[in-house]
N, C-alpha and C positions, 0 to 999 in steps of 0.2 A: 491532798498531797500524800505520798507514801517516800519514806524512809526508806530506802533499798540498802545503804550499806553507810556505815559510819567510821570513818580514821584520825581517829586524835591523834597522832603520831604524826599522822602524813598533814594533819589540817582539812579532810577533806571529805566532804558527804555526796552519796550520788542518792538522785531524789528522781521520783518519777510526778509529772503535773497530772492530777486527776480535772480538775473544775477550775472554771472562771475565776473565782475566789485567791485560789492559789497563787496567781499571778502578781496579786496585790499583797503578798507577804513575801514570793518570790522578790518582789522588786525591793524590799526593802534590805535583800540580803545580797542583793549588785552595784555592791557598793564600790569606786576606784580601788584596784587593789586587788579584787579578787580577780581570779581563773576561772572562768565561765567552759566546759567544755560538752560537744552536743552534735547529732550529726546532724547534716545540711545538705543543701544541693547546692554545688558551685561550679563554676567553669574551672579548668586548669591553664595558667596562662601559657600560649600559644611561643611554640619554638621561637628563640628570639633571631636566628639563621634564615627567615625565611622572609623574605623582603614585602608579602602580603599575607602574611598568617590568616589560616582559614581560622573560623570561625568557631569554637569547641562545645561542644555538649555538655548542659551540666550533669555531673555526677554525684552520689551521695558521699559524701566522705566526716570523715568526726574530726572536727576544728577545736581547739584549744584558742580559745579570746583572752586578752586583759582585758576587762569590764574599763570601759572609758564614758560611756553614757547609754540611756534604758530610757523607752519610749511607752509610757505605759496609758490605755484610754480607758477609761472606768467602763467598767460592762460592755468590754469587747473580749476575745477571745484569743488575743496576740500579744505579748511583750517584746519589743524588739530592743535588742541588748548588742550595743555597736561596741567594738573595739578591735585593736591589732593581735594580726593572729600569731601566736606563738611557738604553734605546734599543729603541722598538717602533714598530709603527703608531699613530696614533691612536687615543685612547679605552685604551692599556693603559699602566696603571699601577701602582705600588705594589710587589709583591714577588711572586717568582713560584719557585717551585721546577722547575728541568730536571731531567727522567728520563735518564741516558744509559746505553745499553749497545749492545750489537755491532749495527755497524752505524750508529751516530750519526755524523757530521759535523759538527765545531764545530769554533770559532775561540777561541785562546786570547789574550790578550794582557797583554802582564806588564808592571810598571812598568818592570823590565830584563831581555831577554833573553840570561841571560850561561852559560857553562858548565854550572853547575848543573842547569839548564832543560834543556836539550841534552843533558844526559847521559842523563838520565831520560827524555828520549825517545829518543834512541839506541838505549839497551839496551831498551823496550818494542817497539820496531820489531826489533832484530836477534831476541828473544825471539818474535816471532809466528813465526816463522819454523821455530821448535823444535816437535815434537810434544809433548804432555804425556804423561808414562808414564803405567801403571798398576802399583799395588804389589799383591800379594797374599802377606798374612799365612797360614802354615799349620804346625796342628798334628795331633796324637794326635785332636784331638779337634772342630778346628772350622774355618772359612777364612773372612778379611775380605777386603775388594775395598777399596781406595784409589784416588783419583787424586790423583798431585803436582805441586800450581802451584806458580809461580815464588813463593808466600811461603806455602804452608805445604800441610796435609794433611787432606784431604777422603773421607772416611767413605763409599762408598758402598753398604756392605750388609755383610752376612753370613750363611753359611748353616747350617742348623740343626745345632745339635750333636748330634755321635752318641756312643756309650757302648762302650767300647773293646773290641771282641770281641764286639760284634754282627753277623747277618748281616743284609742289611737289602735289598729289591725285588731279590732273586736276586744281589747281588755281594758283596762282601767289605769290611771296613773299610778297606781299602785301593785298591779295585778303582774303576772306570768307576763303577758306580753313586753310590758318596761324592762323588765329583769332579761329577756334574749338574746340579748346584745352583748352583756356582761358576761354571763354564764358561757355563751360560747369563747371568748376572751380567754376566760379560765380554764375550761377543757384543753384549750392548745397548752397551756403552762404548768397545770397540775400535776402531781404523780401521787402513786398511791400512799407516800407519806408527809405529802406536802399540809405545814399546816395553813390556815389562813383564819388572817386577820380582818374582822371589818369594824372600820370607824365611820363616826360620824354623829350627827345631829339627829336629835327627835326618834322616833320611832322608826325610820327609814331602814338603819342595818337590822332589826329586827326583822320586818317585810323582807329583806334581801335574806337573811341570815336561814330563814325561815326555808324559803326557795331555793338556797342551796341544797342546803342537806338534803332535800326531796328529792333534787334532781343529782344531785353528784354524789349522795350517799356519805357526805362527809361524817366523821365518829365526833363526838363533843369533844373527845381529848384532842384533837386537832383543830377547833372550833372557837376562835375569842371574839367576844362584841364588845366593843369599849367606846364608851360617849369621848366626844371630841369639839368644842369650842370653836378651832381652827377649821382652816378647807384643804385641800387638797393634797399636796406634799407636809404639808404644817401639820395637816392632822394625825399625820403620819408619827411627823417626829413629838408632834407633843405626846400623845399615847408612849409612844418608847423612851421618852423622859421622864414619865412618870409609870415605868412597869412594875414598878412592886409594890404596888396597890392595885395589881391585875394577876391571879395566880397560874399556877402552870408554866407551858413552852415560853411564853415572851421573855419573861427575865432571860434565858439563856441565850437566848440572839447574844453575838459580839455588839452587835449596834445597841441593842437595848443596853449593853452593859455600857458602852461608851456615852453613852446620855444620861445614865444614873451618874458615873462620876464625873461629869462636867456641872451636873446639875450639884451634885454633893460639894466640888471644890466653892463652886458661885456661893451657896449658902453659908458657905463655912467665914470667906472669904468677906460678904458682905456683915456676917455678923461677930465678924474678930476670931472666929474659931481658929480648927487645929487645921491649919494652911497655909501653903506661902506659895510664891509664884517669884520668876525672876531667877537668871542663872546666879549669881553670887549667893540668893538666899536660900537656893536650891542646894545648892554647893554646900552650904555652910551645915543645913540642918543634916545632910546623908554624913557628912563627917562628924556629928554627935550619934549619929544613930538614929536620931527623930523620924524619920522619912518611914513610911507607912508604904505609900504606894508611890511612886514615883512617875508622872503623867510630859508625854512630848509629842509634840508634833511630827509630821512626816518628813520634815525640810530637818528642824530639831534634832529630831534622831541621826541621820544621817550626821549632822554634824559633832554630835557626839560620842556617838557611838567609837571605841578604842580610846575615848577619852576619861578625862577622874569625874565625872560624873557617874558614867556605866561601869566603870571600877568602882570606885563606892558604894552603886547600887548593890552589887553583885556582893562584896566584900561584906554588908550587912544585912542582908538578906531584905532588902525593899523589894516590894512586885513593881513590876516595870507595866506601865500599856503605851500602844502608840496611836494616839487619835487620829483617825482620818481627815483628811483636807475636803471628801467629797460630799460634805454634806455641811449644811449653816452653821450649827454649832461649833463643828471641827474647826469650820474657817475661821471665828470668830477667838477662839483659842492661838490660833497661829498668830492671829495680828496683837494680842497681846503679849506676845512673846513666844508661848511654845514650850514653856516649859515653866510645870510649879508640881506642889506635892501636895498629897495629904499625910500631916503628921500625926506620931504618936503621943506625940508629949510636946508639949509650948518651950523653947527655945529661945533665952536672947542674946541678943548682938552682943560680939566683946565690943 
């Protein structure tokens, strides 16, 4: 995402969408209330004097929306953001849905443009800026291809299973021939700073690890092998729940950061530490100051967000994140509420 121009005065930012990602912090900031404006293709509605109005062309024109509701699909490249138009040419009225994805240029404009607002574009702007890895699961038996966005993990293939002690088009279960499937996988996805990640059991990402770099030239500072327990998607996220005991690029993934502190709050939480969860006890510690980091859901947030929680935060300087709903952990956070902290100092109840 790129910052094109910024109006505290008027309330109003115009931003340009670079990548997929962006979408997913866009949408957090289409919230009821605001002014979505962007150009589009529409019809103009047809003379209302003409007893069979012909049929009209759509044209481009730049529509002013009140954001009323946003359709957002994990790892697609559309946000569709419906609402009543406010402000068109003549002849366009009523309610219009905007398409946006990479590459769109719109102006947002909010009742207040205060911290909140700004954060969430900050970090979608410093975030463009990151390449997106790629993960790949490998076993005994099979290999997955991942890419990891900044809120969760996207599936891109896998290649056919083979049956252990097979020879198979002249190589070995182990050999160049098993690894062709994958590597070409890769070539469609990679770029020349894409890092990649491989998990898994036994000696297996090593054999693989080994066969990339030969054949994709990949540099070790783009290069992680981390043992993994788990299969396939699991393995994925167990490695980024436990990334700082892996050095280098992983830690700075969004996702990697969003599993260290789910993982940090559980531990804290299970052994009485500096933690609380729940909106009252939420509430209560950001108005001593206690509140360290301050952690919500996607549902969460929206619902607090211009509330005394997000004032709080903001008024004592808590870092705020917003955990993703697309991936097991995130979801497992929402269903117990969606909102807890990590504090600086133990608090108790009057």
């Amino acid at each position: 995402m790129r910052l094109l121009d910024r109006d505290y005065q008027g309330n109003r930012v115009r931003l340009r969408v670079d990548g997929v990602d962006d979408l997913w912090f866009l949408e957090k900031l289409l919230l009821p209330g605001t002014v979505l404006g962007s150009e589009t293709q529409r019809r103009l509605d047809p003379k209302p004097d003409k007893l069979r109005p012909d049929r009209t062309e759509r044209i481009r024109v730049f529509l002013q929306i009140g954001v009323e509701a946003t359709e957002f699909q994990e790892f697609r490249d559309v946000l569709r953001v419906k609402g009543r138009i406010l402000e068109g040419p003549p002849g366009v009225e009523g309610h219009h849905t905007l398409a946006i994805g990479p590459g769109t240029v719109l102006e947002l404009t909010f009742p207040a443009l205060t911290g909140v607002e700004m954060g969430i574009i900050d970090e979608a702007v410093g975030r463009s800026y990151a390449p997106k890895a790629l993960a790949v699961y490998v076993d005994d038996r099979t290999e997955q291809l991942f890419r990891l966005h900044d809120y969760g993990i996207e599936e891109l293939g896998s290649s056919a299973e083979v049956t252990t002690g097979k020879m198979f088009d002249g190589g070995t279960l182990n050999g160049p021939a098993r690894f062709a499937e994958i590597t070409t996988m890769i070539k469609a996805y990679i770029q020349s700073d894409t890092p990649v990640v491989i998990v898994g059991p036994g000696f297996f990402k090593e054999l693989l690890g080994t066969h990339l770099r030969s054949e994709l030239g990949i540099p070790p500072s783009r290069f992680i092998m981390a043992p993994s327990s788990s299969s396939g998607k699991g393995a994925i996220l167990e490695v980024m729940t436990n990334s700082k005991g892996i050095p280098g690029l992983l830690g700075t993934l969004r996702l990697s950061q969003e599993m260290e502190l789910l993982r940090d709050l559980m531990e804290r939480i299970g052994t009485g530490g500096l933690a609380t969860y729940g909106r009252s006890e939420v509430l209560r510690c950001l108005e001593t100051g206690a509140v360290e980091h301050l952690l919500l859901s996607e549902e969460r947030f929206g619902e607090e967000r211009g509330g005394p929680v997000m004032e709080r935060c903001l008024s004592t300087g808590a870092r705020s994140t917003i955990i993703s709903v697309r991936h097991e952990p995130g979801r497992m956070f929402a269903h117990m509420g969606g909102i807890a902290a990590l504090l600086r100092y133990r608090t108790n109840p009057i």
